[in-house]
KEFIGU-494486 format. One record per residue (C-alpha): x, y, z; residue number from 1; residue in three letters. Coordinates in nm, 3 decimals, padded with zeros to 5 digits. Layout:
REM KEFIGU-494486
SITE       X       Y       Z num residuo
SITE       X       Y       Z NUM     ALA
...
REM end
This chain:
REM KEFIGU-494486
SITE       X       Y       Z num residuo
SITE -02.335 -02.431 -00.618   1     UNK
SITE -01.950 -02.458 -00.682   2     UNK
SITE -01.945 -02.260 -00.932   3     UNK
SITE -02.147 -01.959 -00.767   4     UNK
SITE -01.884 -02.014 -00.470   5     UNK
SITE -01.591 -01.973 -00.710   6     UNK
SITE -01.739 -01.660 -00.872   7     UNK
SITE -01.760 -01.532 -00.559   8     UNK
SITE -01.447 -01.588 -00.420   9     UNK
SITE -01.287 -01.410 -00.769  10     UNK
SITE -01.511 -01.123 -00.713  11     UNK
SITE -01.430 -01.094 -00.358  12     UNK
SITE -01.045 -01.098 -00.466  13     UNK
SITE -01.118 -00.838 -00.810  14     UNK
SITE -01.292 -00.614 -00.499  15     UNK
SITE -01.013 -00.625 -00.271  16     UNK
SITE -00.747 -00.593 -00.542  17     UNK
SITE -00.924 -00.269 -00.720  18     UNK
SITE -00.993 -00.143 -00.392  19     UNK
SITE -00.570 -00.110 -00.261  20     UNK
SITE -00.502  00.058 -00.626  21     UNK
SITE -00.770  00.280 -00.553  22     UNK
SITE -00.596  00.384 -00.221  23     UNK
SITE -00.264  00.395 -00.404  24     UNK
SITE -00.390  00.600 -00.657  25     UNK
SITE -00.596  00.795 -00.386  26     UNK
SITE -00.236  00.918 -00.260  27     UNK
SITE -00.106  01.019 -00.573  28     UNK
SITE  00.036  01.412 -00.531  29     UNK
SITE -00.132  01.530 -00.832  30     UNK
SITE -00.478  01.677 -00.793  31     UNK
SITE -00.735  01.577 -01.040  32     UNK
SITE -00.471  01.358 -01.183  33     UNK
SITE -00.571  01.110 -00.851  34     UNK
SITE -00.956  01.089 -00.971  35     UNK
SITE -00.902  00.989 -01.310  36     UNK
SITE -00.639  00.717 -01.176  37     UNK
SITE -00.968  00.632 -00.911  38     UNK
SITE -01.211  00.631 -01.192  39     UNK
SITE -01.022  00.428 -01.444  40     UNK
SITE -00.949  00.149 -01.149  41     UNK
SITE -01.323  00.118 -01.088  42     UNK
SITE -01.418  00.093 -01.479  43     UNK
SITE -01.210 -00.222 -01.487  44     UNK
SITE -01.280 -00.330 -01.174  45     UNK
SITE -01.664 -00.368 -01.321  46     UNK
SITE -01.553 -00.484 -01.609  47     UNK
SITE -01.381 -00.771 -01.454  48     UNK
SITE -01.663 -00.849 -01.256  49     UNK
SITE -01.895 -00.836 -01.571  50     UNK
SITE -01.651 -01.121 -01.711  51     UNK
SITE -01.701 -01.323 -01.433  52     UNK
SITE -02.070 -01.307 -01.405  53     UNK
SITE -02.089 -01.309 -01.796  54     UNK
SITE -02.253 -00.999 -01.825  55     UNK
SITE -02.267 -00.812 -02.186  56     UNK
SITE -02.231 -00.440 -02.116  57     UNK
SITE -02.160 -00.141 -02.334  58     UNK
SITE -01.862  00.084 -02.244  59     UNK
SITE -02.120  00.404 -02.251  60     UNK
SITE -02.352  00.221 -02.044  61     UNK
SITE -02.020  00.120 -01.822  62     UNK
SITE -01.949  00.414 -01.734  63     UNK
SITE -02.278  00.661 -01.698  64     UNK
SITE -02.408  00.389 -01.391  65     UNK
SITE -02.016  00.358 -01.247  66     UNK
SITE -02.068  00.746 -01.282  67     UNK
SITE -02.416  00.768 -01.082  68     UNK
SITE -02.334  00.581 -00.769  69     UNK
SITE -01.938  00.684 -00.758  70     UNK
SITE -01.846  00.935 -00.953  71     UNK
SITE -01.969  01.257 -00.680  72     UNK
SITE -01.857  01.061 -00.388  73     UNK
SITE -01.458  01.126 -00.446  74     UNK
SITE -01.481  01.355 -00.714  75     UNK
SITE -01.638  01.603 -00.470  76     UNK
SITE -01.393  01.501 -00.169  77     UNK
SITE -01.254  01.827  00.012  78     UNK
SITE -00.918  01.622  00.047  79     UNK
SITE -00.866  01.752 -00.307  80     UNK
SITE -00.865  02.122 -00.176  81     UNK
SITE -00.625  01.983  00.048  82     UNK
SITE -00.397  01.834 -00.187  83     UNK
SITE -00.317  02.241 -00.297  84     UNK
SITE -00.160  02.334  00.008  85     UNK
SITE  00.225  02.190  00.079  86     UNK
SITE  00.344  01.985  00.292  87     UNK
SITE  00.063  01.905  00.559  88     UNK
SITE -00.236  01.984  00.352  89     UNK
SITE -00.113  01.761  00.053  90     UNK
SITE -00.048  01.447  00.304  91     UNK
SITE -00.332  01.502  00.493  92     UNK
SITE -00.590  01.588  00.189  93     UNK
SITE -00.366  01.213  00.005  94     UNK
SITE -00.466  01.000  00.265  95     UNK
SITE -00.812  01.151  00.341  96     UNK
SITE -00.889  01.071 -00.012  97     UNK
SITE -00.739  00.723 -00.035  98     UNK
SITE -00.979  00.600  00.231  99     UNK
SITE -01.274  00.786  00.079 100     UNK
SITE -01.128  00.620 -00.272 101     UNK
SITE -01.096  00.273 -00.105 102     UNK
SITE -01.450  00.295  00.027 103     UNK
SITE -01.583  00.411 -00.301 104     UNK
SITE -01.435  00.151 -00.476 105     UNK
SITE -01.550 -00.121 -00.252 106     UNK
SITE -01.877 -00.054 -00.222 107     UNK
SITE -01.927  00.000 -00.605 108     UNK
SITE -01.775 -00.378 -00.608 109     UNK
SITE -02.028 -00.507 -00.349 110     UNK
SITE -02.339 -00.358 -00.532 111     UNK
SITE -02.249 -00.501 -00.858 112     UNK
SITE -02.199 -00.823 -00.715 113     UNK
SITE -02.509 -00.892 -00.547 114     UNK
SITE -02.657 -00.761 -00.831 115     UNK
SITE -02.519 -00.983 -01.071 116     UNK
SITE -02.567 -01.266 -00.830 117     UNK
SITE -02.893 -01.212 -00.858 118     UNK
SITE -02.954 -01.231 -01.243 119     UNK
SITE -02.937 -00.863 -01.247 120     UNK
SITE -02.794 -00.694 -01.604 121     UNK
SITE -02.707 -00.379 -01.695 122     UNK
SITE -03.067 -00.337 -01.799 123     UNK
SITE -03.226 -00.359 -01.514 124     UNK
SITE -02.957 -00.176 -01.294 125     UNK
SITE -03.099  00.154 -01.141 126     UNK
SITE -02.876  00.324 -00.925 127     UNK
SITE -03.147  00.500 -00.732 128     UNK
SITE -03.261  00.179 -00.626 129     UNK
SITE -02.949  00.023 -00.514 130     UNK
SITE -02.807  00.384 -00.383 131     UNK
SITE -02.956  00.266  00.001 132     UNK
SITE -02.711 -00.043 -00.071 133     UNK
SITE -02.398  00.177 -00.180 134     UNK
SITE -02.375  00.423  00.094 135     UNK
SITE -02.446  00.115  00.356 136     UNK
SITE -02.109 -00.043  00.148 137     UNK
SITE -01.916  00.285  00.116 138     UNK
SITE -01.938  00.339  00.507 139     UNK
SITE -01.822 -00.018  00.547 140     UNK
SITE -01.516 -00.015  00.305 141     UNK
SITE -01.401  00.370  00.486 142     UNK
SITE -01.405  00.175  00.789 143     UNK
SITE -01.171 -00.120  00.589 144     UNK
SITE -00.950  00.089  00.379 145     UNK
SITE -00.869  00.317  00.739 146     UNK
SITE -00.796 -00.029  00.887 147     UNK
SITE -00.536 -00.131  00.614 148     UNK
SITE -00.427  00.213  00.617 149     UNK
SITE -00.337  00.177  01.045 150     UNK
SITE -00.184 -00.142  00.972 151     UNK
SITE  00.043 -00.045  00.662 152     UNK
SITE  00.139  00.253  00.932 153     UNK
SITE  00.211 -00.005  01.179 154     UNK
SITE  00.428 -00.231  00.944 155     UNK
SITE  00.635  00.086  00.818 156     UNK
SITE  00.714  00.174  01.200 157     UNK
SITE  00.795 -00.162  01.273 158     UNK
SITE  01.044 -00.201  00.984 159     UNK
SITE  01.195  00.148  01.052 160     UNK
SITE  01.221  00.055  01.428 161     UNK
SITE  01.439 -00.232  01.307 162     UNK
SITE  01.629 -00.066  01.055 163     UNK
SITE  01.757  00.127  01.358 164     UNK
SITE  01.806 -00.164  01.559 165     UNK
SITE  02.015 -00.332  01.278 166     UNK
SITE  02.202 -00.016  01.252 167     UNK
SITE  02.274  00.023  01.664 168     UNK
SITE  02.399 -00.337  01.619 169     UNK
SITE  02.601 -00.299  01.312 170     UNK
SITE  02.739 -00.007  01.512 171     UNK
SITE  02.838 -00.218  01.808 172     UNK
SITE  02.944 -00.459  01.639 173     UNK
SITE  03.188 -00.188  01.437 174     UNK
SITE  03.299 -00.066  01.751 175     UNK
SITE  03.408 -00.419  01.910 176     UNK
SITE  03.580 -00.484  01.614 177     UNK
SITE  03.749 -00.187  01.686 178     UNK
SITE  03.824 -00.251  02.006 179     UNK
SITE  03.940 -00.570  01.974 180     UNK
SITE  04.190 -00.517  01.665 181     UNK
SITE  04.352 -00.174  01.883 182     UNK
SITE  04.386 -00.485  02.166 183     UNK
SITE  04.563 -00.707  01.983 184     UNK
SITE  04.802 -00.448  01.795 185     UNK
SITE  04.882 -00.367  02.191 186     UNK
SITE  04.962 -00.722  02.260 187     UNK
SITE  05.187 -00.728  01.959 188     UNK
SITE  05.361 -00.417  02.006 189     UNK
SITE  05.474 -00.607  02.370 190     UNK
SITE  05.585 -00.911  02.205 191     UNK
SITE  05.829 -00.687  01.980 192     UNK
SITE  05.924 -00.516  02.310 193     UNK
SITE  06.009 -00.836  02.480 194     UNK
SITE  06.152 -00.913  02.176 195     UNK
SITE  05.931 -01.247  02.053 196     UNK
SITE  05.889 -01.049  01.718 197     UNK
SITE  06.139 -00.884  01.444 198     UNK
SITE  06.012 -00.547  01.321 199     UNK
SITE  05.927 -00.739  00.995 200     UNK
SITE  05.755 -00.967  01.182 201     UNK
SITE  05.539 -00.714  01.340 202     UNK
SITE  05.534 -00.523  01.025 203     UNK
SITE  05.308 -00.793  00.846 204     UNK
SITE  05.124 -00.873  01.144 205     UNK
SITE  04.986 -00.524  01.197 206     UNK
SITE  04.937 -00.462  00.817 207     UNK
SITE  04.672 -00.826  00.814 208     UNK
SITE  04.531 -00.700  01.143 209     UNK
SITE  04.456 -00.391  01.000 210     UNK
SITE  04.264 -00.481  00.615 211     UNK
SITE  04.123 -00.742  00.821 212     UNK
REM end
């Protein structure tokens, strides 16, 4: 029972893991370039999962069922189309297709892990049987990779909003140093008025007041 927890668990984290490349990759600038990335996350992402369910596969095998249930879902995205036209159309068509990758590539985890949890193999996989399963998985993980995409949004406003808060405060902080160094050159320039300071002595004075 541990043990089926534990594999679990690692396939839940090989899942997640494959699945934020796959959005990373998703948003790579480079049409077609983007779905090989995709594809060649999800091989090993399978693989992986075959090592921790100890399941023998062939690489040919591998890849013609990772090919069946995946393969048309982002090869065939329009976000690719997308990705042709500057500027707008290549940001909008990169992040369209990193949730669409995302999903893909966590509901091609979730199939092949109940199925291996099961006892299933490579022989008895049949993708129009577990299709049902994938699309019910692939809606799921859109709706996951557009919440991580929200919150990484979130997190990059938040650190820019305080990058400019820093900045406003490094500012004031310039500017009262300022202030306070043209104050004090005032209050010496009286004392060598009245007098309480030799021009040498107000010499050095203002030259520490100023590199300081």
């Amino acid at each position: 029972m541990q043990e089926t927890e534990e594999k679990v668990v690692d396939a839940n984290q090989v899942i997640r893991s494959h699945m934020m490349w796959s959005m990373g990759a998703g948003l790579i600038p480079v049409p077609v370039a983007d779905i090989f990335a995709v594809s060649a996350i999800q091989l090993d992402m399978v693989r992986q999962l075959c090592k921790i369910y100890e399941v023998d596969y062939k690489e040919t095998e591998l890849k013609a069922v990772v090919s069946s249930l995946a393969g048309s879902i982002v090869a065939k995205a329009g976000a690719r189309v997308l990705k042709f036209i500057p500027g707008v159309g290549a940001m909008i068509g990169g992040m369209t297709l990193a949730i669409l990758s995302g999903g893909s590539t966590y509901a091609l985890g979730e199939v092949f892990k109940k199925h291996f949890e099961t006892g299933g193999t490579f022989l008895d996989f049949d993708p129009a049987r577990l299709r049902k399963m994938y699309d019910e998985m692939f809606e799921k993980g859109k709706k996951y990779a557009r919440e991580i995409r929200v919150k990484e949004v979130q997190e990059a406003e938040e650190l820019i909003q305080t990058e400019s808060s820093i900045t406003e405060i490094e500012k004031e902080q310039s500017s009262n140093a300022s202030e306070d160094v043209v104050g004090k050159l005032k209050d010496l320039g009286r004392l060598k008025e009245e007098g309480l300071l030799t021009d040498e002595e107000f010499a050095k004075l203002k030259k520490r007041l100023i590199e300081d």
